[in-house]
N, C-alpha and C positions, 0 to 999 in steps of 0.2 A: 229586770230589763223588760220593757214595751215598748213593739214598736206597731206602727201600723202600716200595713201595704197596700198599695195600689195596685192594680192591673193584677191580682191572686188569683184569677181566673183564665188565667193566656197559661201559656205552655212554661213562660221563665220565671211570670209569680208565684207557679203553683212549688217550683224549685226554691225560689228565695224562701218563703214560706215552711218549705219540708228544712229548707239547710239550717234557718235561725231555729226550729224545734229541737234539732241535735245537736247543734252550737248552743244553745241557751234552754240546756232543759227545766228549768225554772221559770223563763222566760212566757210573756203572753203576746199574743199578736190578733189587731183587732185588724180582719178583712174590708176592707172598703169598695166595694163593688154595684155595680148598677143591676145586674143580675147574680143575687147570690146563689141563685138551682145551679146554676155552674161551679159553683167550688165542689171541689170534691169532698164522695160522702164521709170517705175516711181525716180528712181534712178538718171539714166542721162539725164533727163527732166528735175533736179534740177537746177535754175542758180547760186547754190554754189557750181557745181560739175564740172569737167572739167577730161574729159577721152581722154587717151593717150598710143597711142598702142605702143608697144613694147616689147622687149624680154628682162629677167633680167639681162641678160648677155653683152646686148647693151652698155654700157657708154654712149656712145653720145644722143643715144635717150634718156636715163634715165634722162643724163641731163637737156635734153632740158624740164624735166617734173616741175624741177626747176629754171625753169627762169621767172616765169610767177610774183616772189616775193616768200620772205624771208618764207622758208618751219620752220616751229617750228620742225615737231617731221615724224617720218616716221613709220608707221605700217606695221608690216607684219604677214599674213595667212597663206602665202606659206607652204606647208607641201609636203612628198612624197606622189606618185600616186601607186597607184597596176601594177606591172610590172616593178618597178622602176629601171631606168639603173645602173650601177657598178662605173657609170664616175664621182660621185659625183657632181651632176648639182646643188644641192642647194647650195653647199659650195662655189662653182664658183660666184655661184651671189650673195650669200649673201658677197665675196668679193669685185665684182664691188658695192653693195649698199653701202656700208662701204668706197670703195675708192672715190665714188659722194659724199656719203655723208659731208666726209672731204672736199673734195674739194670745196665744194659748203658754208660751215661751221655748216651744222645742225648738230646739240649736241644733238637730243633724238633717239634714236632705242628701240622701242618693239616688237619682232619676238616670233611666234613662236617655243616649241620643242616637246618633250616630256615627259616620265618619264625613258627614255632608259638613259636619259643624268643623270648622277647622283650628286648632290650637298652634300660635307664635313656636312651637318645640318642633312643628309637623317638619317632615322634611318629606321630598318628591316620595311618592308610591304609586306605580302606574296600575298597579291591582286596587289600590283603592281608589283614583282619578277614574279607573273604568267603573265602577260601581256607584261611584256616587252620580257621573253623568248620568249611566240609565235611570237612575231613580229623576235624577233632575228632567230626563225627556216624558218616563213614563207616569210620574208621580209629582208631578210638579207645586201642587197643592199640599202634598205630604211634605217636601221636600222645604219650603215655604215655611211650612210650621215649624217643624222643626231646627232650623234657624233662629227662628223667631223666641221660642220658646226659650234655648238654651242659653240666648244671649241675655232672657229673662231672666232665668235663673240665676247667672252671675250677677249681671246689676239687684234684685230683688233681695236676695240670701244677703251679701254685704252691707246692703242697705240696709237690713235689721238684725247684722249678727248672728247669722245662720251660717252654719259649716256645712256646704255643699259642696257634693262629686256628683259631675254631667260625666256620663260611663256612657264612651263612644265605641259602638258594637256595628263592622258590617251583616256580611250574612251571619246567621245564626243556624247551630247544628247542635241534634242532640246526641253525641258521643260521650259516653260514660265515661269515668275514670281520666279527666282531662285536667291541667292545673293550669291555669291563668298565668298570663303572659300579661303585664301595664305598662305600655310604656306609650311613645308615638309613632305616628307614620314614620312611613319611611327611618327609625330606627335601626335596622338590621336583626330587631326580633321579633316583633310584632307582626303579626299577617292579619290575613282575612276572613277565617272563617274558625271564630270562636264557639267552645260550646257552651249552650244553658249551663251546663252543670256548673259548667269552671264558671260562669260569669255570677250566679249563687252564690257560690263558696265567695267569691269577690266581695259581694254586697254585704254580704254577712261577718266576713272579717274586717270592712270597711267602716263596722256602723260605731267601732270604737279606736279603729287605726286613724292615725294621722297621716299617713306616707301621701295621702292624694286628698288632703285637704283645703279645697278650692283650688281643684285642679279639671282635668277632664281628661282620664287615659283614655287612649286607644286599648281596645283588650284581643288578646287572641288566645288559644291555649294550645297545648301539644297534652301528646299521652303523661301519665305519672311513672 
């Protein structure tokens, strides 16, 4: 198994990253980062890890992160930043990832979104209608993208036979020992404040599950 991650340098790639090592101790995973001094040192110390700088928007170098052999599945963290620009830079790459991806023949994408993006299954949740407003007052350009992005992602993946899951995350919390919760708003089990951990363990047993294949859960977790 190989996969390659996105965003291995934020607080939830550095988890995707640790969970597929102990899920798939065979397994290699090449880092895709813009700054790889950020990955950590125990991290790129691993000889199942291979880090490769560049920018999402690159093709060529993005390429080149697949040629090393046959990529299974591609993760991604990415999310917007505080300040986020207007010009839509996730949608941008989440289309070059999409157009490598094809190109190169890897069939699995798990990105992340949020709970801004809404899915036909949603039902009312006024914990998550409050959440998504403030992002939409405060964040309005993040919010924007993200949108944009995700609806990417479904037309783009179908369009070239890529099996993708858009994994919609409100707040994030890093409480250990938590197990994933998929399902939709307003559900009766899902809530809103999932942890990294459990959302790892997710990505990682997603990269060969079916259960939320071209889907987009909502995720939350509780204690184990």
């Amino acid at each position: 198994m190989r996969v390659i991650v996105l965003g291995a340098t934020g607080s939830s790639g550095i988890l995707v990253v640790k969970e597929y090592l102990k899920v798939y101790p065979t397994g290699t995973v090449v880092i895709y980062a813009r700054n790889p001094s950020k990955v950590p040192a125990d991290i790129a110390a691993s000889p199942a890890v291979t880090v490769v700088k560049g920018e999402l928007t690159d093709a060529t170098v993005l390429t080149s992160a697949f040629e090393a052999g046959k990529v299974d599945a591609v993760l991604s963290t990415v999310g917007p930043t505080l300040g986020h620009p207007s010009t839509l830079p996730l949608t941008a790459a989440h289309k070059t990832i999409i157009s490598v991806m094809a190109a190169q023949d890897c069939k699995r994408l798990i990105t992340l979104s949020t709970s801004s993006v809404e899915d036909p299954r949603d039902k009312f949740s006024l914990a998550a209608a409050i959440l998504v407003f403030i992002v939409w007052v405060i964040q309005r350009n993040a919010y924007n993208d993200i949108i944009a992005y995700s609806k990417l992602v479904e037309e783009e993946c179908n369009k070239h036979g890529i099996d993708w899951t858009v994994v919609r995350v409100p707040n994030l919390n890093t409480k250990p020992n938590q197990k994933v919760i998929a399902g939709y708003l307003g559900d009766g089990k899902t809530g809103v404040f999932p942890s990294r951990h459990a959302i790892a363990e997710f990505y990682v047993r997603e990269i060969e599950g079916k259960e939320w294949s071209c889907k987009a859960p909502a995720l939350s977790s509780t204690a184990k």
